[in-house]
C-alpha positions in Angstrom: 0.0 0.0 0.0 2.6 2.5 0.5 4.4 1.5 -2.4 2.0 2.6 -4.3 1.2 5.7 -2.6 4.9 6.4 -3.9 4.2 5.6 -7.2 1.2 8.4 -7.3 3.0 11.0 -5.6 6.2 10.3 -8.0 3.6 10.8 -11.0 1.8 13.7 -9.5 6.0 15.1 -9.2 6.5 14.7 -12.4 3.4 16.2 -13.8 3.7 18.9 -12.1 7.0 19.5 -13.3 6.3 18.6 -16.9 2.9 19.8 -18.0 1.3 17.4 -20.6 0.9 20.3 -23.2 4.5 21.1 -23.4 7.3 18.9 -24.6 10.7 19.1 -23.8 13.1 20.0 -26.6 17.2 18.4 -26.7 19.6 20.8 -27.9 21.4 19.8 -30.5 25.2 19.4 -30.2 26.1 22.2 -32.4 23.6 24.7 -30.4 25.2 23.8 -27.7 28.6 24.5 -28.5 27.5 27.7 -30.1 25.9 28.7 -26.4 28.8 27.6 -24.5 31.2 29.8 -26.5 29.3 33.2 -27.2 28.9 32.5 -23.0 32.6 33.6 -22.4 32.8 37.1 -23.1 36.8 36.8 -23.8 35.0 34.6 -26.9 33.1 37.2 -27.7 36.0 40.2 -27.5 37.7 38.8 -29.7 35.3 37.8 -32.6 34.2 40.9 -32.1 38.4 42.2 -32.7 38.9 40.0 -35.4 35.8 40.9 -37.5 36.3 44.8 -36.7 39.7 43.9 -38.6 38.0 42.3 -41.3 35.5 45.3 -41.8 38.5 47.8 -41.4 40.5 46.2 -43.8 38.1 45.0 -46.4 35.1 47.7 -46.8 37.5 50.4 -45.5 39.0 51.8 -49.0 36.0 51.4 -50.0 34.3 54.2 -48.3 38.0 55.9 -48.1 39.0 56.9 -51.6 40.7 59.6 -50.8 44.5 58.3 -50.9 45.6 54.7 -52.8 47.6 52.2 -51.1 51.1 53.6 -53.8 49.9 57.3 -54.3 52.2 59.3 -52.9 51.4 63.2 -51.5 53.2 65.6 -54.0 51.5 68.3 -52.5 55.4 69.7 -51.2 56.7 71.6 -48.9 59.5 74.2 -48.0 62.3 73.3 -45.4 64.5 75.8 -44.2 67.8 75.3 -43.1 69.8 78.0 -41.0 73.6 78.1 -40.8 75.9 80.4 -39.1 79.6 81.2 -39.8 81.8 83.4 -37.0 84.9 85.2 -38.7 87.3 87.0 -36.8 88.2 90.9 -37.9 90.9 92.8 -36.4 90.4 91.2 -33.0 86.2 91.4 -33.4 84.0 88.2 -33.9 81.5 89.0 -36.6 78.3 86.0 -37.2 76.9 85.6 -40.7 73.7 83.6 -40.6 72.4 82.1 -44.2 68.9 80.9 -44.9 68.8 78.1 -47.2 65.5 77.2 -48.5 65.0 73.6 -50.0 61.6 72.3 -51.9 60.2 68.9 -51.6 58.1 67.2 -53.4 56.9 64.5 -51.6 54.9 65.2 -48.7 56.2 62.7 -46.2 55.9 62.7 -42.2 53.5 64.7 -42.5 51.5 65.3 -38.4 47.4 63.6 -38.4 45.4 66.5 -39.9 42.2 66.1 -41.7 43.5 65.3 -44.9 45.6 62.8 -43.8 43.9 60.9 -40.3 47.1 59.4 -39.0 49.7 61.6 -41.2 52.2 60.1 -43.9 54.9 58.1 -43.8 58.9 58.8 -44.8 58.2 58.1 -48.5 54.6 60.9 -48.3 52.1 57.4 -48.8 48.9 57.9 -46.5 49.4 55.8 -43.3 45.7 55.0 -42.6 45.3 54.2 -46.3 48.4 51.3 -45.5 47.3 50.5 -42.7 43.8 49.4 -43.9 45.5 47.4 -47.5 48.2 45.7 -44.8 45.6 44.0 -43.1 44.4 42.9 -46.2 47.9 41.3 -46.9 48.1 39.9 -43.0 44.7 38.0 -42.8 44.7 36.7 -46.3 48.2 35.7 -46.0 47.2 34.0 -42.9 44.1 32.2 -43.4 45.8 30.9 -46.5 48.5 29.4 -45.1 46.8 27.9 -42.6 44.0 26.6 -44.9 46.9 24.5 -46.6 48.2 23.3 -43.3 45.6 21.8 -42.0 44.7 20.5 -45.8 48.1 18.9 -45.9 48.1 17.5 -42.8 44.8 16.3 -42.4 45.3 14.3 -45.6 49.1 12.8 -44.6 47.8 12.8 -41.2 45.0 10.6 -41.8 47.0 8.2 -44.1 49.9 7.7 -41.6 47.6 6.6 -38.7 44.8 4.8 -40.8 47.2 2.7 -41.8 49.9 2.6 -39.8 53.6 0.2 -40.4 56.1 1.3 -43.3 53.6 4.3 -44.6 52.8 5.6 -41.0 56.8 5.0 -40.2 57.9 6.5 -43.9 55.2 9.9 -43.2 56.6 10.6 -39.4 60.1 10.8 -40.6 59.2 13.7 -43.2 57.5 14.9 -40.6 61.1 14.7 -38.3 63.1 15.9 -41.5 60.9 18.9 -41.9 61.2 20.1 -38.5 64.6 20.1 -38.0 64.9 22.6 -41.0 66.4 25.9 -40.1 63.5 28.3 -41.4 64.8 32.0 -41.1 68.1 30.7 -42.9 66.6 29.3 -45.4 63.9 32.1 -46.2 66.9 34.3 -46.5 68.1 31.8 -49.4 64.8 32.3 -50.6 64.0 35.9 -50.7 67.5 36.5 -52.2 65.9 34.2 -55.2 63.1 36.1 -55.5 65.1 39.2 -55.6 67.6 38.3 -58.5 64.6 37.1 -60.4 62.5 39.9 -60.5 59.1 38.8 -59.3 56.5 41.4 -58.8 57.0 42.2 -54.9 53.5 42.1 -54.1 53.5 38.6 -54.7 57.0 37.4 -52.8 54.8 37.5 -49.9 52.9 34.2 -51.3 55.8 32.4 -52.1 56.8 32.5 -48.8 53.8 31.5 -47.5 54.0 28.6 -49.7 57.2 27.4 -48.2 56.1 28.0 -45.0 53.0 25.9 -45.4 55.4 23.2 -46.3 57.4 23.1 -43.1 54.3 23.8 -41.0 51.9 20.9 -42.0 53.9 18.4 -39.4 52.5 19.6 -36.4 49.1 19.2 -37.7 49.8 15.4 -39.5 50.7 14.6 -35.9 47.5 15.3 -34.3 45.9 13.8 -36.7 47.3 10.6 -36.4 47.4 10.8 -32.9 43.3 10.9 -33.3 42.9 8.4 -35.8 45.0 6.0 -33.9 42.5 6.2 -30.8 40.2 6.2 -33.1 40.2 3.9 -35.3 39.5 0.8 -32.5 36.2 1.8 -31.9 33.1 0.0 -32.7 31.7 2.0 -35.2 35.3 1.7 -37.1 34.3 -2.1 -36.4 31.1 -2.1 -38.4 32.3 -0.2 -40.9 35.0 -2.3 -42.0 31.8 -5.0 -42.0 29.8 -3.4 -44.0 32.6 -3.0 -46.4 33.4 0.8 -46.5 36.2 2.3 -49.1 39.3 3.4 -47.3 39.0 6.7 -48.4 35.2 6.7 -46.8 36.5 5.2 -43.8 39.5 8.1 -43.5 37.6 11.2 -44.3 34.0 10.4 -43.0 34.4 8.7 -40.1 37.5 9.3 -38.9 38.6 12.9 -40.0 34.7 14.3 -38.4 35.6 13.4 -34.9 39.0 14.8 -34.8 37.5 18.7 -36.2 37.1 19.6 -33.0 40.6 19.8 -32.1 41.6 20.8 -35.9 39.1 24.1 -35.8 41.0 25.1 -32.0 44.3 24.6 -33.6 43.4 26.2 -36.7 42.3 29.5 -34.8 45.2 29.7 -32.9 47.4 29.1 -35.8 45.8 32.3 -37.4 47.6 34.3 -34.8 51.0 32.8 -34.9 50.8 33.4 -38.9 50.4 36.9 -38.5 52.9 37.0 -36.3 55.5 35.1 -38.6 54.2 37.2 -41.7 54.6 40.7 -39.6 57.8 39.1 -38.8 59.5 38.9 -42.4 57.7 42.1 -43.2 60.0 43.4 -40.4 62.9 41.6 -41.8 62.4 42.7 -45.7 61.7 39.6 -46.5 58.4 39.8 -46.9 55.9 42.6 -48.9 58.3 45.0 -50.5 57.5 49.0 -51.1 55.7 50.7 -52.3 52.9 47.7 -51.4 52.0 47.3 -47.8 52.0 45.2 -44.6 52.2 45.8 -41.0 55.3 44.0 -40.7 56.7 46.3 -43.8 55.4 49.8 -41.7 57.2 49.1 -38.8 60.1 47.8 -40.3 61.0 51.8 -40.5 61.8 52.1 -37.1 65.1 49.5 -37.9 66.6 52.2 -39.9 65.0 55.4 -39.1 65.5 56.7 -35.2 63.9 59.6 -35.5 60.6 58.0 -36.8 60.8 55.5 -33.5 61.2 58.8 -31.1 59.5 61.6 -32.6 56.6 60.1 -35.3 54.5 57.4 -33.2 51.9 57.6 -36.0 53.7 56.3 -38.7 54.3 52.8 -36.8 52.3 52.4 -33.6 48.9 51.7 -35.3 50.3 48.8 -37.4 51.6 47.3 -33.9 48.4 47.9 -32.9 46.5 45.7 -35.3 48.4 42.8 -35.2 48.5 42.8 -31.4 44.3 43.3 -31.7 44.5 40.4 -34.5 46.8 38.0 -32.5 45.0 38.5 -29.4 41.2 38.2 -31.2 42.7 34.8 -32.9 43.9 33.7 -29.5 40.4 34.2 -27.6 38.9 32.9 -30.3 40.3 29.6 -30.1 40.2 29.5 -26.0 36.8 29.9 -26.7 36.2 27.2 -29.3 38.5 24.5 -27.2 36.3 25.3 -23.8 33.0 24.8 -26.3 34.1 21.8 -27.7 34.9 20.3 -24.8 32.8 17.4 -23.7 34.0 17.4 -20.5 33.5 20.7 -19.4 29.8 21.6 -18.0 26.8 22.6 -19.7 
C-alpha cells in the first residue's frame, strides 16, 4: 500500500514539473557549443576584434578613396635650413647667418590633420590608407596558409595513422626531417631568389607563405594521427570495416569528423602565430616589398630610421596595434572554441 502511494505521488511530481501540453526540446550538439562559446565574453571580445579587422580592412577603401595604397602626396613643402659662420676681424667676432631654402616634393611625415587621419609616412604614402591594404595582406596571408596546413596535414595525417607500419613510419620521418629545417636561414636563401629574379614584390609574400605551409603541415599530420590511432578501434570503425566501406570513406567520414574539433582550435590559434610570422618577415624585408603594404613592412622603418621611433608614433604604432588586436582576437577565439568543444566541461 505505501508502495503505491509512492508511485502516485512520484507521478503527480513529475506532472507537475512537466505539463502534458508542453514537450521538452534536446539541444542539439552544435547549439550547444555555439551557447557555450558566445557565453565567455573573452570569446566574444575577440570575434568581435577580429571581425572589426575584417570590416576595417576590407570595406575600408572602399568608403575611403581619398589616398591609394602607392599614391604618394606631391602636395610639397619648403624646409628651411639656417647656418651660421663666426669670422674673426681685427680682433672682433662677426656672425653671418644664411637661410637656405629647400623644396620637396613629396609630402612625407606629414603630423594627423584632416587630410591625412594618421599623417604620412617617410616616403609621403597615407598611413591610414596602408594601414587598412596591410591588413588585407596579414589576414589573407594567414588564413591561407593555414587553410593549406591543415589540408596537408589532415590528408598525410589521416593516411599515416589509418594505416599505420612502413607508410605511417615513412610519413613521421618527413614529418622529423621537416622540423629540423632551419626556417629563417633558409627564407633568406629564398628571398634572395626572388630578388635576382625579378618577381612582382606584391606577390613574394605568397611564395613565402607557400614554403612555410610546407614546413608547417607536421604539427598538424601529428594530431591527426594521434586521433585516428585512438580512433580507429572503436566500434563504429568495427562495423564499418563490415559493412565493407572504401578506405578513403573510412579516413575522411568517419575518422577525419571526430578529430574537427581539435583541428578548428588549432586552426584558430594558428591564425595568430601566422600573423605574427608574416609581420615578422615584413619586419625583416623579406616579406611585402615597397611601395605595397603590410604591418610588418610599416614598422620595419623604425630599424633604420630613429627619428621616426622617437619623434613620429603615428607612422608605426597603429600597425603594432593591429596585429597585437589580431593575435590576441585569434587567440580568444580559439580558447573559446576548445572550452565549447569540450565534452567534459559543463553545460
Amino acid at each position: 500500500m505505501s508502495e503505491n502511494i509512492n508511485n502516485e505521488a512520484l507521478d503527480e511530481a513529475l506532472q507537475n514539473e512537466v505539463p502534458h501540453d508542453k514537450t521538452v526540446r534536446l539541444m542539439s550538439p552544435t547549439r550547444m557549443v555555439v551557447r557555450r562559446f558566445f557565453r565567455s565574453k573573452l570569446s566574444v571580445v575577440g570575434l568581435v576584434m577580429v571581425i572589426g579587422l575584417f570590416i576595417f580592412s576590407f570595406l575600408g577603401p572602399v568608403f575611403y578613396t581619398q589616398w591609394g595604397e602607392i599614391e604618394l602626396d606631391e602636395s610639397g613643402k619648403t624646409e628651411y635650413s639656417v647656418s651660421s659662420t663666426t669670422y674673426e676681424v681685427n680682433g672682433q667676432e662677426y656672425t653671418v647667418r644664411q637661410t637656405t631654402e629647400k623644396y620637396l616634393k613629396d609630402n612625407f611625415l606629414a603630423p594627423p590633420s584632416a587630410e591625412h587621419i594618421l599623417g604620412t609616412d617617410n616616403e609621403g604614402y597615407d598611413v591610414f590608407v596602408r594601414l587598412m591594404y596591410g591588413g588585407r595582406i596579414s589576414l589573407i596571408v594567414s588564413f591561407i596558409a593555414v587553410f593549406l596546413i591543415t589540408i596537408l596535414g589532415v590528408i598525410l595525417g589521416g593516411i599515416a595513422g589509418y594505416f599505420g607500419g612502413a607508410i605511417d613510419n615513412a610519413i613521421m620521418r618527413l614529418c622529423d626531417v621537416l622540423i629540423c629545417l632551419p626556417g629563417i636561414p633558409i627564407l633568406l636563401i629564398i628571398s634572395t631568389i626572388l630578388d635576382a629574379s625579378g618577381i612582382d614584390a606584391k606577390y613574394r609574400i605568397y611564395l613565402l607563405m607557400i614554403y612555410l605551409t610546407f614546413i608547417s603541415w607536421p604539427g598538424t599530420a601529428r594530431l591527426v594521427r594521434g586521433q585516428i590511432l585512438s580512433l580507429r578501434e572503436q566500434e563504429y570503425m568495427v562495423a564499418a570495416e563490415a559493412m565493407g566501406f572504401s578506405t578513403s570513406r573510412k579516413i575522411f567520414k568517419h575518422l577525419v569528423p571526430n578529430v574537427m574539433p581539435q583541428l578548428i582550435v588549432q586552426m584558430s590559434l594558428s591564425l595568430g602565430s601566422m600573423i605574427l610570422y608574416e609581420a615578422t618577415l615584413s619586419y625583416l624585408n623579406l616579406g611585402v616589398k615597397a611601395p605595397y603594404a603590410a604591418w610588418g613592412t610599416m614598422i620595419n622603418i623604425i630599424s633604420t630610421n630613429q627619428d621616426v621611433l622617437q619623434n613620429h608614433l603615428n607612422v608605426w604604432v597603429p600597425a603594432g596595434i593591429c596585429i597585437v588586436i589580431a593575435v590576441l582576437g585569434f587567440n580568444f577565439i580559439g580558447d573559446g572554441l576548445r572550452d565549447a568543444l569540450d565534452p567534459k566541461a559543463r553545460r
